[in-house]
Each structure stands twice: as C-alpha cells, then as structure tokens.
N, C-alpha and C positions, 0 to 999 in steps of 0.2 A: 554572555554577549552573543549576536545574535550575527550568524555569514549571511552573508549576501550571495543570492545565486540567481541566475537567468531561465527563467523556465526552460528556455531549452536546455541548457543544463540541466536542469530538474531531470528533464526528462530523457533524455541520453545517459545520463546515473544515477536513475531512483533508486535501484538497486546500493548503490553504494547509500545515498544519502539515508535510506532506510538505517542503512547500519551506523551508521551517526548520529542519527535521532535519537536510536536504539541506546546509545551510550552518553545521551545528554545535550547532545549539540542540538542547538535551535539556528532557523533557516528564515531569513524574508526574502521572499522569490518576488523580482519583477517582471511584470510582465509590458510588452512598452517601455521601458525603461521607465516605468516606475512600480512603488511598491503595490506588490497588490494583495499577497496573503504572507502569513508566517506561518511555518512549520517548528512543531515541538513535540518532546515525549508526551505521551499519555502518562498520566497519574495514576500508577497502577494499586495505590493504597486501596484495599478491601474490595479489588475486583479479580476475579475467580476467574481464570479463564481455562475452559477443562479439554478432554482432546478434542481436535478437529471433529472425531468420530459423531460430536455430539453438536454441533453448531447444526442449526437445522437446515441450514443451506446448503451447507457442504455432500456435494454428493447429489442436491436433491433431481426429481424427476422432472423433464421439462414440461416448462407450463404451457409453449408456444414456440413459435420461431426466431430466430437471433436473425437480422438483418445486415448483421454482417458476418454470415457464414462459418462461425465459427460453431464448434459443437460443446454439448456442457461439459465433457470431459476438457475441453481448451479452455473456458470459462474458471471452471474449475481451478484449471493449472494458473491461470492469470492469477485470480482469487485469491489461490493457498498458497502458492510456491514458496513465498517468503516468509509464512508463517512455518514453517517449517524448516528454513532452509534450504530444500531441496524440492522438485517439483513431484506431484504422485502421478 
C-alpha cells in the first residue's frame, strides 16, 4: 500500500523517504493537492551496481558552468551523498 505525502514533505525529508523506499515503502506525492507522481524501490533483480569509483559521472571534470554557483565537488556531494550514506 502506497503513503501519501505532500511534496513539500517530499522535500523537507527526502532524506528520510529515501530510506523508506529503500526498505519497501511506496509514496504518491501531491502536488496541488492532487496526485501527481509515485515513488517506489527500484527492482534491483540482475542490476550490478559497482563502486562509485566507477560510475562515469562521479567525479567527472567540468564541462562548463553551473548557473547556480555551486562547484562539482557540491554537485557531486548533492549527487552521491546518499548512495553512500555519507557525503565525500
């Protein structure tokens, strides 16, 4: 069965709802007070996921300028943090 959450919720606790996903819990966010999307685990049957070290993104050199100031080391931190746990 699937909670009901308000995008701004969403977005004030992704962090947490990450870890609920994470453990099975499915999400339909309204946006407006209606529905607009659902959130669910990924199907991890037969997909390989190997270290960060190796995703080709992570890490990579920049291509151009961020528009909103931030640097790819921020980028980065946004990106990974939660695939790890912890931010690099």
């Amino acid at each position: 069965m699937s909670k009901v959450i308000s995008a701004k919720r969403l977005r004030d606790e992704l962090g947490k709802v990450v870890e609920m996903v994470r453990k099975g819990q499915r999400f339909t966010v309204l946006y407006r007070s209606r529905p607009a999307f659902q959130i669910l685990p990924v199907d991890t049957d037969g997909l390989e996921m190997g270290p960060l070290e190796q995703d080709s993104l992570y890490q990579a050199e920049a291509v151009g300028r961020s528009a909103d100031g931030l640097t790819s080391v921020d980028h980065d931190r946004v990106l990974y943090a939660n695939a790890t746990g912890a931010p690099r």
